[in-house]
C-alpha positions as CSV (number, residue, x, y, z in Angstrom):
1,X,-17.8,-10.9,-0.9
2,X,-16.1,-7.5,0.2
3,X,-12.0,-7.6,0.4
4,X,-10.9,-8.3,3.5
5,X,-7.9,-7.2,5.3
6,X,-6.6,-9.1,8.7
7,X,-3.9,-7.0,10.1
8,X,-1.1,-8.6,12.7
9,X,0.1,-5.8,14.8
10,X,1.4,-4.8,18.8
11,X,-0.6,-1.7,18.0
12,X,-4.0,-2.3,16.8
13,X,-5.2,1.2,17.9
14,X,-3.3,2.9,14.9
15,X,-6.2,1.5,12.7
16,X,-8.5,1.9,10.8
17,X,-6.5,5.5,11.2
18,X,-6.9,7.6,8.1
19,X,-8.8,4.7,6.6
20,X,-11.5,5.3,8.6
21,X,-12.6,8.4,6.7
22,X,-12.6,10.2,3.2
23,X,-13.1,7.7,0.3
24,X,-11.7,4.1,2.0
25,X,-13.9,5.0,5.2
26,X,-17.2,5.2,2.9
27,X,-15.9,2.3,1.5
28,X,-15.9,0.7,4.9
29,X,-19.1,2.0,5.9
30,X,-20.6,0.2,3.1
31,X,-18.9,-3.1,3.6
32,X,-17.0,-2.8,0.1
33,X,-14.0,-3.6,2.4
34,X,-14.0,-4.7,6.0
35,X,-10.7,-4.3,8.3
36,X,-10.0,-6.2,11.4
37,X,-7.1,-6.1,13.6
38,X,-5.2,-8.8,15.6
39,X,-2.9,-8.0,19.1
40,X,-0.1,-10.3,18.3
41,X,0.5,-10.0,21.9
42,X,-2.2,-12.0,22.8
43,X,-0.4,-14.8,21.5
44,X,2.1,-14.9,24.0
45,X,1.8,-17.9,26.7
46,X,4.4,-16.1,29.3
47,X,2.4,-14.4,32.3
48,X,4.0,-11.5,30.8
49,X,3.0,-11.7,27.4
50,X,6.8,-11.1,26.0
51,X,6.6,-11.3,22.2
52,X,10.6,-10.1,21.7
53,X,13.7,-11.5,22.9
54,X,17.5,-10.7,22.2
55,X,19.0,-11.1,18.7
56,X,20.6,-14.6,18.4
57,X,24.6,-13.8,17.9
58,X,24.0,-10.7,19.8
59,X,23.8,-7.2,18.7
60,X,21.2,-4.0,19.8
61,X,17.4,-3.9,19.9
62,X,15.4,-7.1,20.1
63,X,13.3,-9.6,17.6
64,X,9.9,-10.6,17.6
65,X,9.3,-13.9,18.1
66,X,8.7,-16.6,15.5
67,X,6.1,-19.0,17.9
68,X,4.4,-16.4,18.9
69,X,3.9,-14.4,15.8
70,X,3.5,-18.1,14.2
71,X,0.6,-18.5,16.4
72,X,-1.2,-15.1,15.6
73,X,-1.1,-15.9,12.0
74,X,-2.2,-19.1,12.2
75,X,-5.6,-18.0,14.3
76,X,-6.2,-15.7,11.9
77,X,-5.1,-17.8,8.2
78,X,-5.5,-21.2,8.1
79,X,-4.1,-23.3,5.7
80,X,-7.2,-22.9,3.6
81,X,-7.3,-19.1,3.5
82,X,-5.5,-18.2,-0.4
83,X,-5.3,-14.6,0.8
84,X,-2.0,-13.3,0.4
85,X,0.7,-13.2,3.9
86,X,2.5,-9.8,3.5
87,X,5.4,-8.5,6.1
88,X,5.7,-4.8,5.6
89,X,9.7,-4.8,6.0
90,X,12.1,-2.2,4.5
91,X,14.0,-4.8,2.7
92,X,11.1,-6.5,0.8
93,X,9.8,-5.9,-3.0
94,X,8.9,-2.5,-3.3
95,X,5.8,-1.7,-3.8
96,X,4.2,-0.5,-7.1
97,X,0.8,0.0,-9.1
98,X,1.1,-3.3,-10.8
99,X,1.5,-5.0,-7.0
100,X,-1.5,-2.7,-5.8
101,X,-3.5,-3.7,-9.0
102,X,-3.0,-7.4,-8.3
103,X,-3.7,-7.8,-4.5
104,X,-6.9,-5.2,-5.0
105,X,-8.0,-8.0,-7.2
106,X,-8.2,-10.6,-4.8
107,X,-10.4,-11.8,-1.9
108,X,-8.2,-9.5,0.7
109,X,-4.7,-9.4,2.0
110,X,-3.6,-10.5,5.8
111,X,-0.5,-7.9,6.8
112,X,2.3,-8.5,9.9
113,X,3.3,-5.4,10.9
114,X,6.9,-5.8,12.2
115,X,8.5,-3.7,15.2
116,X,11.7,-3.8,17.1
117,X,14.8,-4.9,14.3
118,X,12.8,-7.2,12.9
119,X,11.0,-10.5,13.1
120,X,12.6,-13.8,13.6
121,X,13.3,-15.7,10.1
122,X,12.2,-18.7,10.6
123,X,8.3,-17.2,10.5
124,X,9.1,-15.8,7.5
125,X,10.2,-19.3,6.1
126,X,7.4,-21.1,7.8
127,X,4.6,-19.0,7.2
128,X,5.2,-18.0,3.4
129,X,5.3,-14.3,4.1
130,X,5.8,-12.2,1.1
131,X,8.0,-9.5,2.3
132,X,7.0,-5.9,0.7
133,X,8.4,-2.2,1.2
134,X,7.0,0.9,0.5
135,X,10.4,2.6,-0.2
136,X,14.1,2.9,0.7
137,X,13.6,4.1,4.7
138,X,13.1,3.1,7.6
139,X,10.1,3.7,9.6
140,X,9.8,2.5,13.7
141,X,7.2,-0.5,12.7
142,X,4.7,-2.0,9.7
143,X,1.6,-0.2,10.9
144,X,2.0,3.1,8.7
145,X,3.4,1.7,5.8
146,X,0.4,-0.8,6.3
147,X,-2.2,2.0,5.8
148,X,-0.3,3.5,2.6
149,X,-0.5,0.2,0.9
150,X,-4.3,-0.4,2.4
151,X,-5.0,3.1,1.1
152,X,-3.8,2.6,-2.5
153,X,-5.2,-0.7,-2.7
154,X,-8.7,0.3,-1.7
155,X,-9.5,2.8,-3.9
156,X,-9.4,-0.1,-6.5
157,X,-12.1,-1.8,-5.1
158,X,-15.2,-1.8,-7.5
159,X,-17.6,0.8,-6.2
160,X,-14.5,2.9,-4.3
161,X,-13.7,5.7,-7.0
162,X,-16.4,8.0,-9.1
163,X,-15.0,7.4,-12.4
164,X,-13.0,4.8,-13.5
165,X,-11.7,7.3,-16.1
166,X,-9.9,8.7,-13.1
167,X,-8.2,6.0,-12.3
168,X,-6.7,5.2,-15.7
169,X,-5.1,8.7,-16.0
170,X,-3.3,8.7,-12.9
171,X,0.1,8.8,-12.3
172,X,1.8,5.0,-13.3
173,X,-1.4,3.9,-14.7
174,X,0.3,3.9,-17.9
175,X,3.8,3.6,-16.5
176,X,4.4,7.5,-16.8
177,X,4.2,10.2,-13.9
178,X,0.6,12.3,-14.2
179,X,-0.1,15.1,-16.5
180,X,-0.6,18.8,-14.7
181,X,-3.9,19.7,-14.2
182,X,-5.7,23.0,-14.5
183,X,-8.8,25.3,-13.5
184,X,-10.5,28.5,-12.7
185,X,-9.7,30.9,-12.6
186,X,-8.3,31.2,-16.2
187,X,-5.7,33.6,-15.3
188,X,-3.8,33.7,-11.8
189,X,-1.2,35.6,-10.4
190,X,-0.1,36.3,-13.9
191,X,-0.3,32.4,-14.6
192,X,-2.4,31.2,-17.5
193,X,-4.2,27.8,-18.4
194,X,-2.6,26.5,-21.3
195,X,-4.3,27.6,-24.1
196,X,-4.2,24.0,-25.7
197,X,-7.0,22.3,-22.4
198,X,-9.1,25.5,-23.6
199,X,-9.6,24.5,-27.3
200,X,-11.9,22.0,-27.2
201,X,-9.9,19.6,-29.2
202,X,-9.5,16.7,-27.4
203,X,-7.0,14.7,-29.9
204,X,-4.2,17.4,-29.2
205,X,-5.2,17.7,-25.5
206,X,-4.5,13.9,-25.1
207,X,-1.3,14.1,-27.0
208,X,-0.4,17.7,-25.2
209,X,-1.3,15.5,-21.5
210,X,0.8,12.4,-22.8
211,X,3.8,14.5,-24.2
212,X,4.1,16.5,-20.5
213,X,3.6,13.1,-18.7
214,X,6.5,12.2,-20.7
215,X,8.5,15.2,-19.9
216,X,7.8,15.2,-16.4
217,X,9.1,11.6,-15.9
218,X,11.8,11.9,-17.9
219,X,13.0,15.0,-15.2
220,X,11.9,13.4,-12.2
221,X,12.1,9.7,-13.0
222,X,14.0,8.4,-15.8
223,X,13.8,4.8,-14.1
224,X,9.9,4.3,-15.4
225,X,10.9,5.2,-19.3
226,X,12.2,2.1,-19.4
227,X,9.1,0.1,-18.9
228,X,7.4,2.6,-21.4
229,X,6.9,1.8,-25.1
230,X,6.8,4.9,-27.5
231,X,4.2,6.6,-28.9
């Protein structure tokens, strides 16, 4: 069974986007993962399909609204679907490797993309929706941080990547920010390969790679040392 991903949006044009080609679009070609996409607004009994209405208490902008967004996800999950409901909302659990490893284990995701300030609470109560960001900004709806977590999760998928090899030296595989990587020309613009990647060793070009993934993260992010246990 390929992974599946149901996506909940007022724009279902913005996909499969830059899924549709490169790695996750052969991917899609050949049914390791299949993508479809919902118009939330078709959910909407009103002749004119509102989906929003003013904040309760007052205040600017306007919320979507929890029966209709309650009835798109329940045409697409029923209660018997065990794929995970995720919101894509700036003030969820932040995304990381570990979440993308987990959910590209699974049987497929279904994803609410949110728009205007927000969605109404109660959906989020009623429908178990697992609230996830993809960092500390705000972007004007779900849809593109949608494809950055699609994209990261899809090239998990058995079949997606070359060499699983890859995958394992990559940056926070190991908890550490990637090594630098080198290649021909030896020598340019006065800049030279490390003479270590040419030696053939491969013991001290493991610990050379593991000692500047080290440094590197140390510089540009401390925060993941923690969560890193010594050579």
């Amino acid at each position: 069974m390929s992974f599946t991903a149901d996506i909940l949006t007022l724009y279902p044009q913005m996909f499969p986007g830059p899924l549709g080609i490169s790695l996750a679009g052969k991917a899609l070609q050949n049914d390791i993962w299949s993508l479809n996409t919902h118009q939330i607004r078709d959910h909407a009994l009103d002749k004119h399909h509102m989906v929003d209405d003013t904040p309760a208490g007052g205040g600017p902008g306007m919320v979507l609204k929890a029966d209709v967004l309650a009835r798109a996800i329940d045409a697409v999950s029923p209660a018997n679907d065990t794929r995970p409901r995720l919101l894509m909302s700036p003030r969820g659990k932040v995304l990381d490797q570990q979440m993308v490893r987990d959910l590209s284990k699974g049987e497929g995701v279904i994803i609410v993309c949110g728009r205007f300030e927000g969605i109404d609470e109660r959906v989020i109560e009623g429908r178990n929706l697992l609230e996830v960001s993809i960092g500390d900004y705000i972007l004007s709806g779900g849809e593109p941080a949608a494809l950055v977590m699609l994209d990261a999760i899809i090239r998990l998928l058995p079949g997606v990547m070359g060499s699983d090899l890859s995958e394992i030296e990559e940056s926070f595989e190991n908890g550490l920010l990637e090594h630098p990587h080198y290649t021909r020309p030896r020598d340019w613009e006065g800049r030279k390969i490390p003479e270590i990647l040419l030696s053939g060793n491969h013991a001290a070009i493991k610990d050379w790679r593991f000692e500047q993934s080290r440094a590197i993260t140390r510089a540009r992010r401390p925060d993941l040392l923690n969560g890193v246990n010594k050579k």
